[in-house]
N, C-alpha and C positions, 0 to 999 in steps of 0.2 A: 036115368043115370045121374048120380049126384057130383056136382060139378065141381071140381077139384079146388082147395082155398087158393085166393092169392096168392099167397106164399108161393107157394108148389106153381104156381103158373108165372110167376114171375121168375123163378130157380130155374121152367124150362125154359122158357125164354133165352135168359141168358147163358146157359146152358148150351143151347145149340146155337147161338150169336155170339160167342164170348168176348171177337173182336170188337162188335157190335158195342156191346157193354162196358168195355174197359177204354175203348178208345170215346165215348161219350161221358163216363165220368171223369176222365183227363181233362175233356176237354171244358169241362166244366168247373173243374179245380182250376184251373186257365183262367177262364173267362168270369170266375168270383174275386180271382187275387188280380184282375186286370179292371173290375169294377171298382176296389175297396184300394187302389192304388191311385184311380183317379177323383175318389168321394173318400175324403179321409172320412174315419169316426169321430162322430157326432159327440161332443163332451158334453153333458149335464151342467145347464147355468146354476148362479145361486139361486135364481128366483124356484127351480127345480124343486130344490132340498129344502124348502118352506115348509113346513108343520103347523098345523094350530095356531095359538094366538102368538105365541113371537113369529112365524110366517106373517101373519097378518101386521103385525107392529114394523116389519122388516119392508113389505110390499107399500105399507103409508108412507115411510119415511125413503123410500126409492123414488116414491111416484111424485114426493113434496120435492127432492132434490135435495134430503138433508142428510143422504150417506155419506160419507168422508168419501175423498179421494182416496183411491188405494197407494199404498207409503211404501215404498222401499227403506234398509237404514243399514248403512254403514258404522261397523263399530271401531274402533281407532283406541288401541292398547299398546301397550311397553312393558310386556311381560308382567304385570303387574306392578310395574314402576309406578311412580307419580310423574305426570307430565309436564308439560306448556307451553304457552300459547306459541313461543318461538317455534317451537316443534312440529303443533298442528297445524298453523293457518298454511303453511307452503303447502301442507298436502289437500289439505280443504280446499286452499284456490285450486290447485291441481283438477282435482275432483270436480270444481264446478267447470272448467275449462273442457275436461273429456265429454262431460255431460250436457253441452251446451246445445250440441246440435244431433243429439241420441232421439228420434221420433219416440214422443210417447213422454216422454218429461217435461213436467210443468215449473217444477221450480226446487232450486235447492236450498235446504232449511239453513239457518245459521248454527254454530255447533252447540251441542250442548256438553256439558262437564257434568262429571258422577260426582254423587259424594264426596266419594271418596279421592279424586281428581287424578284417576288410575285409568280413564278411560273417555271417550268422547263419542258423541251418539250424534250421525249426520242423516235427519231426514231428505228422503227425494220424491217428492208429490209427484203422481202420476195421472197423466190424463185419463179421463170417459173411464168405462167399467173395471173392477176386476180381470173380466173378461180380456179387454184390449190393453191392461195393463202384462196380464199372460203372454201376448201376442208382442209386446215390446219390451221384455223383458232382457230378452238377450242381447240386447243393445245396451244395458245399464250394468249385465252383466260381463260383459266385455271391456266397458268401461272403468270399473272398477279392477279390472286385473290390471288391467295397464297402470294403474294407480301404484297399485302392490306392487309390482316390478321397479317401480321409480321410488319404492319407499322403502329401503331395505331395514332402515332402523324401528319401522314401526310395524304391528301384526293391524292386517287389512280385511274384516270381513265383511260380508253382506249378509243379511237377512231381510225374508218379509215372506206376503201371502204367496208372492207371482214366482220368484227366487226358491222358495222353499219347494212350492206346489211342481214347477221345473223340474228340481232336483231329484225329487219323489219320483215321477213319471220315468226320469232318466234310469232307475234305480229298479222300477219294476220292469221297462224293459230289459236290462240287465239279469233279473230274476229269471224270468221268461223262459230269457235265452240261454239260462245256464240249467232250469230246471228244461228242456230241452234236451241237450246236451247231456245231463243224468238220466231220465225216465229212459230213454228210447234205449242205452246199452242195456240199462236194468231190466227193462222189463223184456229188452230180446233173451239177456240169459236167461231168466225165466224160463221164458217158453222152450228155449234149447236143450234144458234140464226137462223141462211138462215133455217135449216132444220126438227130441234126443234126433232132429231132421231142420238143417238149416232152411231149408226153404217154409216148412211146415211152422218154424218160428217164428221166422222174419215177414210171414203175409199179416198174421194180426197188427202188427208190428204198424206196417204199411199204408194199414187199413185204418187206422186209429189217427196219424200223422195227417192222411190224405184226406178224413174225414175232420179234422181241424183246419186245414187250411182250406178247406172249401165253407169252413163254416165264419168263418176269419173274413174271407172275401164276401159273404152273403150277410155279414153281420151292418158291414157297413150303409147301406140302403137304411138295411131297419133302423139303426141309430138314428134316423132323423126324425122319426116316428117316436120312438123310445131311448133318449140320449145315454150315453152311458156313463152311470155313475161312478167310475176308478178304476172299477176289480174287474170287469167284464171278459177282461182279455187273461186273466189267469183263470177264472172259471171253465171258460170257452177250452182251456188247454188241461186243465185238471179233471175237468168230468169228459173231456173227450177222448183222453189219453183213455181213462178207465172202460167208458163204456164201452168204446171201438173195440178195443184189446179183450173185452168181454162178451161180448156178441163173434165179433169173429171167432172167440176159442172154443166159444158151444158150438157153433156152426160146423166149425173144421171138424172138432173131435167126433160130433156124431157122424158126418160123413165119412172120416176113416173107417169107425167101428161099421157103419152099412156096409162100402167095401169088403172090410173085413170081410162080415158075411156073406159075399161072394157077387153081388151087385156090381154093377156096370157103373161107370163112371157119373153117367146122367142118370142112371136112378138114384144110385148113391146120394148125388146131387137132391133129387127130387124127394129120398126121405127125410132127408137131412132138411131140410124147406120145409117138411110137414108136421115135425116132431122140431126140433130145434128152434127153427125158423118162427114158429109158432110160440114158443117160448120169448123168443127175441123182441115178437112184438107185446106178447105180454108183459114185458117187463120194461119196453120203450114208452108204453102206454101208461103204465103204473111214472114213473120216472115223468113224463109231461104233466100230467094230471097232475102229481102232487108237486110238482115246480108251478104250475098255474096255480096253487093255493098263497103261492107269493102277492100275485096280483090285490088280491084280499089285503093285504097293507095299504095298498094306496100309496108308496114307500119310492121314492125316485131308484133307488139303489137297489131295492128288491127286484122294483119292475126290470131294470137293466140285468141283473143277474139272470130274472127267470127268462127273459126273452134267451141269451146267451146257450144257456145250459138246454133250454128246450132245444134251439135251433141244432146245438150239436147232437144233441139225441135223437133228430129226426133223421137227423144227416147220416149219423153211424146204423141206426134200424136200416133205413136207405141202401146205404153203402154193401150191409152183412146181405140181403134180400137180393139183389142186383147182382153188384160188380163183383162181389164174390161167389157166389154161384160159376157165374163166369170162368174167375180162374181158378178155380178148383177143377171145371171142365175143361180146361186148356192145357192144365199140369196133368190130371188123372193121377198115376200112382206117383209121378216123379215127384210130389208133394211131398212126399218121404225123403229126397233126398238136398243133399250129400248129407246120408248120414253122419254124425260120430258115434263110433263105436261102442266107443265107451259108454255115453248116454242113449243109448239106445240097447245097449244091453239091461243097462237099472232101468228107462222105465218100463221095459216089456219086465224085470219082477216087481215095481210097485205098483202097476195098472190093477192088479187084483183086488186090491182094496184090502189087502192083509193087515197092515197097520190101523188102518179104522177098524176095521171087526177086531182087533186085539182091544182098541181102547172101548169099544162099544159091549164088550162081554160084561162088563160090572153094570151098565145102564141096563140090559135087558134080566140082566139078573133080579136088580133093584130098581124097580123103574122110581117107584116110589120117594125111595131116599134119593134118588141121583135126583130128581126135578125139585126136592127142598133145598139139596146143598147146592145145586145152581142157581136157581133161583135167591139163595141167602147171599151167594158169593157177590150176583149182579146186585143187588139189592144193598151190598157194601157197600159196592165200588159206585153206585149212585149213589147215597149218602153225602158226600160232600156237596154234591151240585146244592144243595139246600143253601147254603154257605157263598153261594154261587154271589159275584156281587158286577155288574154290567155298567157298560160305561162307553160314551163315545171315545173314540180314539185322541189322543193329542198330538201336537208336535213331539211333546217327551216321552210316545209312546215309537217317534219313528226313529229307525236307526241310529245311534249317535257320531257313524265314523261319516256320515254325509253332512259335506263341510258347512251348507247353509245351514242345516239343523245343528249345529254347533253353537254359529253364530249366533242364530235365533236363543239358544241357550247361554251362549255369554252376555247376551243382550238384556237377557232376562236377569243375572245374575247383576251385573252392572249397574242396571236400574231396577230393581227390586217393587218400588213403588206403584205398579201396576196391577191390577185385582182384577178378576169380573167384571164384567162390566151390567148393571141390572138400567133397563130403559124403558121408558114410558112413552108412548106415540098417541099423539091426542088431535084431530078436528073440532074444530066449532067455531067460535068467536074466539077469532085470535085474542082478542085485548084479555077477553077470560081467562082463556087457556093460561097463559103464561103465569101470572099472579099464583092460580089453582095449581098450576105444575110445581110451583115452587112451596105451594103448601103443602105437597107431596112430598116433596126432598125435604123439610124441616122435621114432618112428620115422621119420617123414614126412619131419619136420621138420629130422631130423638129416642124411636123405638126400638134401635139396634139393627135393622135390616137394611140399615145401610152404611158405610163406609161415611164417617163425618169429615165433610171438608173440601171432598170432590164431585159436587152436583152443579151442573150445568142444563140452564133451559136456550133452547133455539127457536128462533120461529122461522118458517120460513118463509119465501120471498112472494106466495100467495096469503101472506096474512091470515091462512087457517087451518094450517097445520105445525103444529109445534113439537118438538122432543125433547126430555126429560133426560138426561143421562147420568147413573151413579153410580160410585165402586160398590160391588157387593160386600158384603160384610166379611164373609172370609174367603180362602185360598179354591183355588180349582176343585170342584168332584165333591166340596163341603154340603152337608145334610142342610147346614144354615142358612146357603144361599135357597137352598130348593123353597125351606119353609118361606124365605124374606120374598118370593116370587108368588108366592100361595097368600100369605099375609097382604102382601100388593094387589093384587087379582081381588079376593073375596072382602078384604076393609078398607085399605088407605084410600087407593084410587077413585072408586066407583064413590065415596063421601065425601071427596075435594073436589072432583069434576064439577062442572055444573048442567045442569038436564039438557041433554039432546047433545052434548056432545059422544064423539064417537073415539071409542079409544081401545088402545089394546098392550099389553106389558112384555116385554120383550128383551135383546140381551143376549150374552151369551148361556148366563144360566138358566133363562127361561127355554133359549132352544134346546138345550141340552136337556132340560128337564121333561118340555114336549115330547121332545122325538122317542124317550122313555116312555113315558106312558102312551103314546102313538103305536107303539110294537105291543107293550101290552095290554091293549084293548086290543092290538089287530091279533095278537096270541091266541085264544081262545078259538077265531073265528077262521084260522088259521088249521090246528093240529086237528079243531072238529071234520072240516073238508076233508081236510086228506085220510086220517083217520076211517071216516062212510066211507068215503071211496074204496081204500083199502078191503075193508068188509063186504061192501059191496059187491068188486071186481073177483075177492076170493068167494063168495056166496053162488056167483053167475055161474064161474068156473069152476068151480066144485063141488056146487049143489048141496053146500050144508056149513048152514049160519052159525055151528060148533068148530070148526075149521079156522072159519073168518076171524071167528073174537077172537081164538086162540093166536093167531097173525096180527093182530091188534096189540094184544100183550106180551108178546114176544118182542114186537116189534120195539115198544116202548120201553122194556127192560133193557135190549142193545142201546139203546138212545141212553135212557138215563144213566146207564155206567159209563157211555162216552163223557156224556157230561158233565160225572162224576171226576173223571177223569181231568178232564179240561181245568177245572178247579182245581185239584191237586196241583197239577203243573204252573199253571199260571196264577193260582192267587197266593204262591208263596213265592220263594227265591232257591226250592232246592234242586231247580234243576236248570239254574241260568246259564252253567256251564258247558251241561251238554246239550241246549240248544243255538248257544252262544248271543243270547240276550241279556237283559237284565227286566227281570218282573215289573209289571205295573199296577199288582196288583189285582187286577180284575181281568173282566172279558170283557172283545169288544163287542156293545151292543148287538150288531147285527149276526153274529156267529151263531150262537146258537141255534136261532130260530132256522136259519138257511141252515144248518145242517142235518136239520130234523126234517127236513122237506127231502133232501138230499140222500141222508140214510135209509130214512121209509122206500123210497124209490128204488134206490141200487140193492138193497134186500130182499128186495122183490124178486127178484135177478134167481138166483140162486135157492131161495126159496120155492119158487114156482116149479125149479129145475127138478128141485127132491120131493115134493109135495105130487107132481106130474109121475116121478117115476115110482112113488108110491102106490098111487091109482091103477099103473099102469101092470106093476108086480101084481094088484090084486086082481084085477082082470084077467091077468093071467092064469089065476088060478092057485097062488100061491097064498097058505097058510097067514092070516095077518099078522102073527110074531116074526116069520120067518121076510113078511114083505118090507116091517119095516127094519131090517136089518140091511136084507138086498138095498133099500131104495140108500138107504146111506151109504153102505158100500159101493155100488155103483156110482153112483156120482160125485164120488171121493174125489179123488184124482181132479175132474174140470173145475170142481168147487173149490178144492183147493188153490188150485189152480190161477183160476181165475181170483180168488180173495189175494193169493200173493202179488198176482201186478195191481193189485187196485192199493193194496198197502204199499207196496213199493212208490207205487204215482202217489198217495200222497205224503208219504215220509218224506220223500221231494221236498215237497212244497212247507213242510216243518223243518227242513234245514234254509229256508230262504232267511232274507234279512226283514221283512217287511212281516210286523205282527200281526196283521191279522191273517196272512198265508200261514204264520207258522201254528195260530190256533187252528185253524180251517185244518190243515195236515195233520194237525195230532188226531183232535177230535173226527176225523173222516179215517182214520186210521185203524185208532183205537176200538172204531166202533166195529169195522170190517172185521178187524181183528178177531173182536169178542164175539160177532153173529156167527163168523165161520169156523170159531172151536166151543166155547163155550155153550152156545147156544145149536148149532149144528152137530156135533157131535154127541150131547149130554141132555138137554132141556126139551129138543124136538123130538128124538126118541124116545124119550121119558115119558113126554107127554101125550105120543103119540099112544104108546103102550098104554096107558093111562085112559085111554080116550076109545078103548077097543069097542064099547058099544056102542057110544053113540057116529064113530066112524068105518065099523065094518063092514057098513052099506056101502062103500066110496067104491069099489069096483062092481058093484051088480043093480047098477042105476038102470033103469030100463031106457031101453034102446042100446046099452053102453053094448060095444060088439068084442068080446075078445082079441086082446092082443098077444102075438105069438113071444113067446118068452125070447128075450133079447140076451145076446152070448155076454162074456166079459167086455169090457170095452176097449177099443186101443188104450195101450201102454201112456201113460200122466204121470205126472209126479204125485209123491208124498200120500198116501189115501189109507 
């Protein structure tokens, strides 16, 4: 007797324990947010987000003690008036009096005057790291309000790394909690429309929230392992919204439809385990697997994203397998209820799948021409990504109504005179170094790759290690800085040095420029993983390597029109209005790549769903023109279904204020989007039809045992 999957043994389980089940994952969402309450999360140092040789230039100059202190700065305006002295010194003594006995302040600068004498710039040096300058920040920022309040006639701002870095944090919990607050009504109507049964909506619902907040509480432990680089906590809530609500709605809807067919609560349950359930971990598995091809960077900020998003997807697989099982066996049929009426009349008529076999009549007609004009259509709307142009984020890419980032941006304007900064980190014989550093900067300087006039050498206080520091030649994101750091590296340096010292060129545009090519050497080694794998896992599961490749290239036709897409929107300005940004031009570096890990994963999802009942139609016995029409038909409705809250979560997240949510949201949208009509409805059909020889084996695989042909399915939306 073959011994029943997992699945199915865990489904009975809890199934016949329900209370057993539901009162241990409480109590476990309990005891995760009572763990993660007394271990806050673990932030990512800088030493963290080192790359390459400015990492290395970055780690010299920390360990010599020749970082600067981290600066706060106060900027001091009169609308644009011109000022004076009479004016400012009362509020600068002011300021230095608040700031006197603020822990974590080292000393306040004397003022400086702009050009143009419209403005006054007060440095406030902070003690030990970045790090503990974060931690004492709000002491400086409390300080200064009180200032503002005592200074009516003058505008009082502050900027810096700790103030700004603050602000931001404040700004994505804000985010959070407002995408919170949208997703969860959104995605109930949803379901209330897919299920037209308040209870039957609001469990995914439930299931998706409560699988967050246990992943939320379990996240923090791993933080200290694997710090988290920003975004952790909007990933943790954006792919768990989706997958929860995805997993629970396959689970539900097939065990209605067993039901349906006249099945007992706990069988229902236990087919539902064996067909669904079975899917859920196939697509949980595809979803870790290719989030673990993150790791493959080496990336502080990857690795904190993939821990995140795996975690929650083990949590929701978990969750659907278990505790739900559970209350499905606890409700039985009252899962149906309180009806509405109303939606519960429409979807018992679009459960049939009438509206998809209306749009599927021209695809089977032509399978031919439908798989070129889809394929041309995708093959458009990638076309721009070519154009595609990636970039780290800046402060002027964050918000501009967050008051620090203003400042930092009057600060900017005020004083103009600040560039790049391009840096040279050098060991050896001090007395050498120094002399040799500075035939570097004359060199530099004489050669255009660097700013003339702002070169500074240090040594520091062990006498052998020195730094070089210069303005870059041109403005932020400039081609000239990249080359003036490549020009450094391969000639100035390495033939003014003198032999056996050790050195490395650094800077902001060297990091910037690392961490670029860091993702694109990790690219390749990246999309390959996941990619096999993909093939792979469809090859095992379906027993035919014509299947796989086709999953392969489907897959990457949805990816590349998203990120077609992503280009459109954000490397121009025509749609600043209805995202309520303003363009920056490009994308932020890391987007991309994470959302091709992301999208291959969750397509998996729904794929697997129609591909399975594909096989499943042919087993049956039905004609392969007629199977691949059922398989689409039938699983209209959950596919749907399911693509509409996973678009809804993250349209969310592309109405936030914080750019790189709003790229992540379009681009994770967009692409659902495009897999669940364009490619779902038109190009997998197409191609299926297309592919009748070499796949009309997929149901008479030996040993494969006939499956009894399955009725309509309960009532879903839209199909």
């Amino acid at each position: 007797m073959n011994r029943s999957p997992l699945t199915v043994r865990a489904a009975r389980w809890s199934a016949r324990h329900p209370w057993r089940a539901i009162t241990g994952w409480l109590v476990l969402v309990v005891a995760a947010l009572a763990v993660s309450a007394a271990m806050p999360v673990q932030q990512a140092s800088d030493a963290d987000f080192r790359v390459g040789e400015s990492g290395r230039a970055e780690a010299m100059v920390a360990d010599a003690g020749l970082a600067g202190a981290p600066v706060e700065t106060v900027l001091l305006t009169d609308d644009g008036a011109r000022m004076d002295a009479a004016t400012v010194a009362p509020v600068v003594r002011d300021l230095r009096t608040e700031l006197a006995d603020v822990d974590g302040v080292a000393s306040v600068a004397d003022p400086v005057w702009s050009a143009s004498r419209d403005a006054v710039l007060v440095a406030i040096e902070m003690t030990g790291t970045a790090e503990d300058a974060s931690d004492h920040v709000d002491g400086v920022t409390n300080a200064v309000a009180d200032v503002r309040e005592r200074s009516p006639g003058l505008t009082v701002e502050q900027a810096g790394g700790a103030s700004v870095g603050a602000a931001v944090n404040e700004r994505v919990a804000e985010d959070l909690g407002a995408a919170e607050l949208t997703s969860l009504p959104v995605t109930f109507a949803i379901l209330l429309v897919a299920f037209g049964a308040v209870l039957a909506a609001g469990i995914p619902v439930l299931m998706a929230f409560g699988s967050v907040l246990l992943t939320v509480g379990l996240y923090a432990p791993l933080s200290q392992l694997v710090p988290d680089g920003g975004s952790t906590s909007n990933i943790v809530l954006l792919i768990g919204m989706a997958v929860g609500v995805d997993y629970s709605l396959l689970y539900l809807t097939r065990e209605r439809e067993e039901r349906r067919r006249g099945l007992g609560t706990v069988d229902a349950v236990e087919a539902a385990a064996r067909t669904a359930g079975h899917a859920v971990v196939v697509s949980g598995v595809a979803v870790v697997v290719a989030m673990s091809g993150l790791f493959l960077t080496r990336d502080a900020v990857f690795e904190a994203l993939a821990v995140g998003a795996i975690l929650v997807v083990l949590v929701s697989v978990a969750g659907s397998l278990t505790v739900l099982p559970a209350v499905l066996a606890e409700l039985g049929r009252f899962v149906d209820r309180p009806r509405v009426p109303l939606l519960w009349r429409l979807t018992g008529r679009m459960g049939t799948g009438a509206i998809s076999g209306r749009l599927l009549r021209p695809v089977l007609r032509r399978p031919r021409a439908s798989a070129l004009l889809a394929t041309a259509v995708l093959v458009a709307l990638a076309a721009p990504a070519l154009g595609m142009r990636l970039q780290e984020s800046t402060v002027e890419s964050l918000p501009s109504d967050i008051p620090e980032v203003q400042a930092y941006l009057h600060v900017q304007d005020a004083f103009p005179s600040e560039r790049p900064t391009l840096a040279v980190a050098a060991t050896g014989d001090g007395a050498a170094l120094q002399p040799a550093l500075l035939d570097v900067a004359r060199e530099a300087e004489g050669r255009g790759i660097a700013a003339p006039g702002e070169s500074s050498v240090e040594l520091a206080a062990d006498g052998r290690t020195a730094l070089l520091q210069m303005a870059a030649p041109g403005g932020e994101g400039s081609d000239v800085n990249d080359d003036a750091v490549r020009t450094l590296r391969e000639d100035v340096v390495p033939q003014a040095l003198p032999d056996g010292s050790d050195w490395a060129v650094g800077g902001d545009v060297a990091t910037a420029l690392d961490n670029r090519e860091h993702q694109a050497a990790a690219l390749p080694w990246v999309v390959g993983f996941v990619l096999l794998f993909i093939m792979a896992m469809m090859g095992l599961a379906f027993r035919s390597l014509l299947l796989a490749g086709l999953t392969v290239v489907l897959n990457l036709l949805s990816v590349g029109a998203a990120f077609g897409v992503l280009q459109l929107v954000f490397g121009h300005s025509w749609a600043d209005g209805l995202l309520d940004y303003t363009s920056p031009g490009y994308v932020v570096m890391w987007i991309p790549l994470f959302c091709f890990v992301v999208l291959v994963g969750l397509s998996m999802d729904y794929h697997v769903f129609v591909l399975s009942r594909f096989r499943e139609e042919l087993r049956a016995g039905r004609p392969y023109r007629e199977a691949v029409e059922q398989s689409v038909r039938r699983t209209a409705a959950v596919v749907t279904s399911a693509a509409a809250v996973m678009v809804s979560v993250f349209a969310v997240f592309a109405s936030l204020s914080m750019l790189e949510m709003k790229q992540l949201g379009v681009g994770l949208s967009v692409a659902i989007l495009i897999d669940a009509t364009i490619v779902r409805l038109v190009l997998l059909p197409a191609v299926l039809l297309l592919a009748e020889r070499g796949l009309g084996r997929l149901g008479t695989r030996p040993g494969a045992e006939p499956v009894a042909q399955a009725p309509e399915p309960v009532a879903m939306p839209v199909g």
